[in-house]
C-alpha positions in Angstrom: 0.0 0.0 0.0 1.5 3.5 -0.8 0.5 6.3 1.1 -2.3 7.6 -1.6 -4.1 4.3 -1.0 -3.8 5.1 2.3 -5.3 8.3 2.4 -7.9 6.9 0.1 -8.9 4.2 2.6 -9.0 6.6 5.8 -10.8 9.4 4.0 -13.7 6.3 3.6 -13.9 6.1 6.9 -15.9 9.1 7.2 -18.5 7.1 5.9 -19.1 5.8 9.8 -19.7 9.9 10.8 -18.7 10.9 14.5 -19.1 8.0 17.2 -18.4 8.8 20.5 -17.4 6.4 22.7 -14.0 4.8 24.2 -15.0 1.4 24.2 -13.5 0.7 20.8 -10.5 2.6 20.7 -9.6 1.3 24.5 -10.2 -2.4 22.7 -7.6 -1.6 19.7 -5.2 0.3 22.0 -5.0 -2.9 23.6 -4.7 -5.0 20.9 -1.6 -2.4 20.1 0.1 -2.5 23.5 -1.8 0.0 25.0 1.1 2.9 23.5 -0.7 5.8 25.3 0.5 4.5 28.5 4.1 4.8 27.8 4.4 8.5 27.5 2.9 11.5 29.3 0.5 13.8 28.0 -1.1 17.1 28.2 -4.8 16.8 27.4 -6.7 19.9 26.1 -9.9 20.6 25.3 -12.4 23.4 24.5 -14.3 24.9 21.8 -12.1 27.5 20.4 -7.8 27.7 20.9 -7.2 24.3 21.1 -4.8 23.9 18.6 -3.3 27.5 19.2 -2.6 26.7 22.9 -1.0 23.0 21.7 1.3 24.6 19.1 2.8 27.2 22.4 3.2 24.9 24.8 4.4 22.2 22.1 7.2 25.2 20.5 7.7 26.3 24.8 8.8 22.5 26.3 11.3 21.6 22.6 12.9 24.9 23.7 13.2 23.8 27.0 15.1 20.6 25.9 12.2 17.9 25.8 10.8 15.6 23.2 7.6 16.6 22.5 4.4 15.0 20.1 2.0 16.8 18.8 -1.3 15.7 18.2 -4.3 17.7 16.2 -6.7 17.8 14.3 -8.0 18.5 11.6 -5.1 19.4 9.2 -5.2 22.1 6.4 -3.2 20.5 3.7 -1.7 17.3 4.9 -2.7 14.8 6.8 0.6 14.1 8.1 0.4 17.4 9.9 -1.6 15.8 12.8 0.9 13.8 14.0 4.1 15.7 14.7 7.5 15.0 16.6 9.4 17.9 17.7 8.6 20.1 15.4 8.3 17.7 12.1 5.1 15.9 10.8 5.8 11.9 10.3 6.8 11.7 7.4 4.1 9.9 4.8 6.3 5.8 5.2 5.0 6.5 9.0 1.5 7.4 8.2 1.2 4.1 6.0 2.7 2.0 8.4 0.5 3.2 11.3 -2.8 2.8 9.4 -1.7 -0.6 8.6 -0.7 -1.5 12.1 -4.3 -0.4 13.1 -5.8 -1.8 10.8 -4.5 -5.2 11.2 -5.6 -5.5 14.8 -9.2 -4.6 13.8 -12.1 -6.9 14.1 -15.0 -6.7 11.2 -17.8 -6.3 14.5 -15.9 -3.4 15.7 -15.3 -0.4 13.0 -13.1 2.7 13.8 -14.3 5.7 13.1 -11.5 8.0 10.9 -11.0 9.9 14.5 -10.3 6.6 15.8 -7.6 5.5 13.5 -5.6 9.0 13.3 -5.7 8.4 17.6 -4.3 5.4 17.6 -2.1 6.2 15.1 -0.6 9.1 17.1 -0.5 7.1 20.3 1.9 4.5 18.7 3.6 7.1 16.7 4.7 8.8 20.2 5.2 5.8 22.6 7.5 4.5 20.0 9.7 8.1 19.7 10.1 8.1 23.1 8.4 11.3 23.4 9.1 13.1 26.9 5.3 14.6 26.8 2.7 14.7 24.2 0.5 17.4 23.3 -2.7 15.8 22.9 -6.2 17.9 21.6 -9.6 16.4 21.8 -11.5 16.0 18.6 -14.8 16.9 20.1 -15.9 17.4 23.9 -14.2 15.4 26.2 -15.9 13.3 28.3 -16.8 10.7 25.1 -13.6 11.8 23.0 -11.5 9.0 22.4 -8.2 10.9 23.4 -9.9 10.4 27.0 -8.3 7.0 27.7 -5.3 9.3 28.3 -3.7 9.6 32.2 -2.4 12.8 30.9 -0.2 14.9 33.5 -1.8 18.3 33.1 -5.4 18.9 31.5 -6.4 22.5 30.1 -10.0 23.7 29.1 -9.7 26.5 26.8 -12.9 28.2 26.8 -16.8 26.6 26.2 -18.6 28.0 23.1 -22.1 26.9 21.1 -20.1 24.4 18.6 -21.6 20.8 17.6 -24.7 21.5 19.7 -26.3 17.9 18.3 -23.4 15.8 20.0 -22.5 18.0 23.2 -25.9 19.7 23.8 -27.5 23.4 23.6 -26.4 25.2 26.6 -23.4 26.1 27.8 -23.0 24.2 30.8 -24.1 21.2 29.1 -21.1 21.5 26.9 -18.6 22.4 29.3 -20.0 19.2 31.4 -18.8 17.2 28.6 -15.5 19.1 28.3 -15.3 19.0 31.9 -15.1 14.4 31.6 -11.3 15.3 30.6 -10.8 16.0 34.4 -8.7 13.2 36.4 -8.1 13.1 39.8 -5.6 15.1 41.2 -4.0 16.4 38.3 -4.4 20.0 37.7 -6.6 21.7 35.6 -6.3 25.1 33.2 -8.7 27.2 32.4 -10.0 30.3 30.6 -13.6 29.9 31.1 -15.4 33.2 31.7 -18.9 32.3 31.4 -20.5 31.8 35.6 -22.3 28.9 34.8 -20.2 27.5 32.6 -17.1 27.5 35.2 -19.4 26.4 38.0 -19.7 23.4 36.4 -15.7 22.8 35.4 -14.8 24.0 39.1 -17.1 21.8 41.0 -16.1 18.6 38.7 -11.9 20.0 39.9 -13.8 20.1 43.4 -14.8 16.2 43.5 -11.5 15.4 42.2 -9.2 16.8 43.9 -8.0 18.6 40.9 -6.5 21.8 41.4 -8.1 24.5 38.9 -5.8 27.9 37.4 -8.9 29.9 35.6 -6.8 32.9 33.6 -7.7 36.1 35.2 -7.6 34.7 39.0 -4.7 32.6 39.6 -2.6 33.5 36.6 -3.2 36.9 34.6 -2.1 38.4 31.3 -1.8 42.1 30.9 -1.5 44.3 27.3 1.9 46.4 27.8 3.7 49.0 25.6 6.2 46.3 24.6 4.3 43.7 24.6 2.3 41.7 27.5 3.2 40.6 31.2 2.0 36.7 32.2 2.0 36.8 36.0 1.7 33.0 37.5 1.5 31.0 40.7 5.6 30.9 40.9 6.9 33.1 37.6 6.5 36.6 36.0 7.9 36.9 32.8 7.7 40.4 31.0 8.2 42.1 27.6 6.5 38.7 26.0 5.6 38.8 22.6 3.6 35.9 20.4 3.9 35.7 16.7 0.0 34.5 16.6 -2.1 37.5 16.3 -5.1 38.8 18.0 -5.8 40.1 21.9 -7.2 36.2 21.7 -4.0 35.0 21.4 -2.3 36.3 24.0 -5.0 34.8 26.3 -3.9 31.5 24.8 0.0 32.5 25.7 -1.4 32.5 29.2 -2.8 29.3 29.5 0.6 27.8 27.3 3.1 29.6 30.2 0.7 28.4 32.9 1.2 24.7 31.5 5.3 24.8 31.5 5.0 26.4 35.1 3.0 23.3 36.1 5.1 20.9 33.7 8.4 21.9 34.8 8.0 23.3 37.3 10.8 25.8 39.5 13.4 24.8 35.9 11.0 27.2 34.1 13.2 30.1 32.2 12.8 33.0 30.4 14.6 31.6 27.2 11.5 28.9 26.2 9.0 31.1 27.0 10.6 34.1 25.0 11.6 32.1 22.1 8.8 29.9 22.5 5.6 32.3 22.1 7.9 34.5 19.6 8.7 31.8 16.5 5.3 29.4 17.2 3.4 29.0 14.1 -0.3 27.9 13.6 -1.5 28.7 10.3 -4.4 29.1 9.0 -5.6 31.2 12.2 -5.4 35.0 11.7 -2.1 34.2 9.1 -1.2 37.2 7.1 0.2 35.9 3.6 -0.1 38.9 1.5 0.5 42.7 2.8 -1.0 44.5 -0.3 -3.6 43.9 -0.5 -3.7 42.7 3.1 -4.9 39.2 3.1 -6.0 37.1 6.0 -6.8 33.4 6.8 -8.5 32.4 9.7 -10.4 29.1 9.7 -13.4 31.0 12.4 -16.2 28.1 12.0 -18.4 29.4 15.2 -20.0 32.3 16.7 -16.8 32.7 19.5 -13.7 32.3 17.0 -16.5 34.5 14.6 -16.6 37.6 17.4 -12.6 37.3 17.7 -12.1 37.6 14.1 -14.6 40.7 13.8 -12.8 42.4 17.1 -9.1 41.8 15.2 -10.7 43.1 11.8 -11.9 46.0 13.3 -9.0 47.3 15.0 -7.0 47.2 11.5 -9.5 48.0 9.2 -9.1 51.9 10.0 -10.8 53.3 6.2 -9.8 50.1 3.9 -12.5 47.9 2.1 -12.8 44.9 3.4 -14.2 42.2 1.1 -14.7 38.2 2.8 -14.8 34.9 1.1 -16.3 32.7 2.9 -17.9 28.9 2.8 -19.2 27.4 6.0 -20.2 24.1 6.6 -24.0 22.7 6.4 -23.6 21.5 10.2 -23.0 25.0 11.7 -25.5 28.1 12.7 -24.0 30.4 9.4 -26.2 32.9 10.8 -24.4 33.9 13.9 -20.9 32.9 12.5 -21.3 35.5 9.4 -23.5 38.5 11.5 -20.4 39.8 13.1 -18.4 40.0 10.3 -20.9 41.1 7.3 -21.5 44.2 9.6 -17.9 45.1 9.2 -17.8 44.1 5.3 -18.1 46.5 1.8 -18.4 42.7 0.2 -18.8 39.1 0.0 -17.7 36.2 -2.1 -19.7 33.2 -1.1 -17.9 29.8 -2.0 -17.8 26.4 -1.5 -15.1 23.8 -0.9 -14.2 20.6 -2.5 -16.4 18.2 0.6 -19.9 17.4 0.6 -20.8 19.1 3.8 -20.6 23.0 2.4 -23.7 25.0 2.7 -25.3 25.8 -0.5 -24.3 28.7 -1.4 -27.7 30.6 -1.5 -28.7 30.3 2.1 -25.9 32.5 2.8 -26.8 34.8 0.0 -30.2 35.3 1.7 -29.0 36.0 4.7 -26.4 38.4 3.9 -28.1 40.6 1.5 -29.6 42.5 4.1 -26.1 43.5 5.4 -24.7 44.5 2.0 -25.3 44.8 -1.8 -22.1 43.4 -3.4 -22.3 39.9 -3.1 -21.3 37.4 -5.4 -21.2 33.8 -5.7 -18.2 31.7 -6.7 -18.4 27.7 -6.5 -14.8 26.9 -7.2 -12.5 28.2 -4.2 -9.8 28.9 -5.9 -11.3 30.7 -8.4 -13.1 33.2 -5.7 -9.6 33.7 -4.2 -7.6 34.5 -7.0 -10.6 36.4 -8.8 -10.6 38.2 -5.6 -7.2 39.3 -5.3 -7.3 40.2 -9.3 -10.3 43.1 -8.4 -8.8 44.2 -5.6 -7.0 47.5 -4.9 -3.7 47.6 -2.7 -5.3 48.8 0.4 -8.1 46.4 0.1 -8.3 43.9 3.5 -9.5 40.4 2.2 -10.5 37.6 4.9 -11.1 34.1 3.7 -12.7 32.7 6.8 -15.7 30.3 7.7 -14.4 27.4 8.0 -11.0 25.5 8.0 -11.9 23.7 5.1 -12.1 26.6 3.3 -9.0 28.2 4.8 -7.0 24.7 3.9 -8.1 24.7 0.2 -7.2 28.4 -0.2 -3.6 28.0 1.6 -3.1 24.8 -0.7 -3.5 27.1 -3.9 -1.4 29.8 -2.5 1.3 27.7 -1.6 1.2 25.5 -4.7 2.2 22.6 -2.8 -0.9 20.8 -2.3 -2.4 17.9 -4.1 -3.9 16.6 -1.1 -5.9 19.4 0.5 -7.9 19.0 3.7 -10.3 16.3 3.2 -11.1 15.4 6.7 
């Protein structure tokens, strides 16, 4: 099997749609030698800032000296960017031989999920490069995930928004109860969970066990400076910080990232890491500037949370420039309050479409937005809308393609001009 065929057979397993549930992936962990056992982990969860928060502390601890893994998901152009080992995705001989492995210990009455595989996957991937600590995300929730067969060293709950309401439920503390199953006994617990109700619910859960809770803005804080922002903990303050991810959102991330190496390392925490760490990190496809005239932005916002974050960054730059957004958003996701935000800030829209079945046609949004604006237009073919776009254009022209990651990954693929594979699932 070469790795094509590969990616061809995993991509089917979409066909089996999200499954929550560790009973199968604890069965064919053990058929593997139970790998996630054999390194430690950091488990994180929430609805927005995952991914940003994994890539810090991930970039902060390989500073620091250790071995680190990577795990995330989804991936903009590559699958093999999910699974990464200080710094480098596996390379695509890995990914093969990993499905394979997997796929050999599977039993025809018990089917993995897609989600399943790329865990297992990961889990082998890292036990067997000796990682020192894994950076491990949820794919949804928590409390069903199948990442949560993890005893991870250090769990961190970014934030609880409205996002896959049908599998996690319709209120906020409904969701952050699910997030919340990530939660082990004893080991400590991050937070930057502002909502009342929504904390009451992740504190009492650290209450029962044992687990001591950090929420950002109590026992660790972040503050905007002149050069940069302060991140005062429960043993360090470290000053003059600067992160190359953009957005006031970001540095809350930073926050929770610094408060992870205090609690990973400990009293060997130094400035170097957390300097260089937060100042060469990269996460694309999330507020990523690739061209500066016009001023173009990708930022894979696919709910109403990452949705007000974008608007708040947009409007702080936009000063007097026109800003036009392409956009495609998935048929699973309220387009209404994702796009309301950020149609009130725009002169127009290009309403496209990427290459997966799941992209909402492209005349609900049409309907919607016209009464926020005149010039709208739709363009099917992504790539076309993009470079279309950029053609019409003038130089001080701000241009956000946003929506959805899927979107964001098709778009990056074309402007890199490395990309067969694009971000499938």
């Amino acid at each position: 099997m070469n790795y094509n065929q590969c990616l061809d057979e995993m991509y089917a397993l979409r066909r089996f749609g999200i499954k929550l549930g560790l009973e199968t992936i604890q069965y064919i962990l053990g058929e593997l030698g139970n790998p996630h056992q054999k390194f430690n982990s950091i488990h994180i969860a929430g609805t927005n800032g995952k991914g940003s928060v994994a890539a810090m502390i991930a970039n902060i601890l390989q500073i620091h000296g250790l071995r680190v893994g990577l795990y995330t998901s989804p991936h903009l152009i590559q699958f093999n960017e999910r699974i990464v080992i200080n710094g480098s995705p596996i390379d695509n001989d890995q990914v093969v031989d990993l499905y394979q492995r997997v796929k050999e210990v599977q039993k025809q009455d018990r089917e993995l999920t897609f989600f399943e595989y790329t865990t297992a996957m990961a889990f082998c991937a890292f036990a067997e490069s000796n990682v020192d600590i894994a950076i491990i995300e949820t794919g949804m929730g928590g409390r069903l995930d199948a990442t949560n067969v993890l005893s991870p060293t250090l769990t961190i709950i970014t934030n609880v928004g409205l996002d896959h309401q049908a599998y996690l439920g319709n209120k906020l503390k409904d969701i952050a109860f699910e997030k919340a199953g990530i939660i082990k006994p004893g080991i400590p617990v991050i937070t930057d969970i502002q909502n009342d109700n929504a904390f009451q619910i992740i504190s009492d859960i650290a209450n029962e066990k044992a687990a001591p809770l950090y929420q950002l803005g109590k026992e660790v804080t972040v503050r905007l400076r002149k050069n940069g922002f302060s991140y005062s903990g429960f043993r360090f303050q470290w000053l003059q910080l600067k992160c190359a991810l953009s957005g006031y959102h970001q540095i809350k991330n930073a926050g929770l990232a610094l408060c992870a190496y205090e609690c990973i390392v400990g009293k060997k925490a130094n400035w170097k890491p957390v300097h260089q760490g937060l100042k060469t990190v990269k996460w694309p496809g999330r507020l990523e500037i690739v061209s500066q005239s016009p001023l173009v932005i990708l930022d894979g916002a696919h709910n109403a949370m990452a949705s007000r974050q974008l608007a708040k960054y947009l409007q702080s730059i936009l000063k007097k420039r026109d800003l036009t957004l392409i956009v495609s958003v998935l048929d699973d996701k309220p387009y209404e309050l994702l796009l309301k935000p950020l149609l009130k800030l725009a002169n127009s829209l290009v309403i496209s479409q990427t290459k997966i079945d799941r992209s909402l046609d492209p005349s609900q949004i049409h309907d919607f937005a016209k009464d926020y604006l005149s010039n709208i237009e739709i363009i099917p073919d992504a790539h076309e809308a993009y470079t279309k776009t950029i053609k019409n254009a003038d130089a001080s022209d701000v241009i956000c393609v946003t929506g959805s990651l899927y979107m964001v990954g098709e778009i990056k693929a074309a402007i890199d001009n490395n990309g067969k594979e694009i971000f499938l699932a």
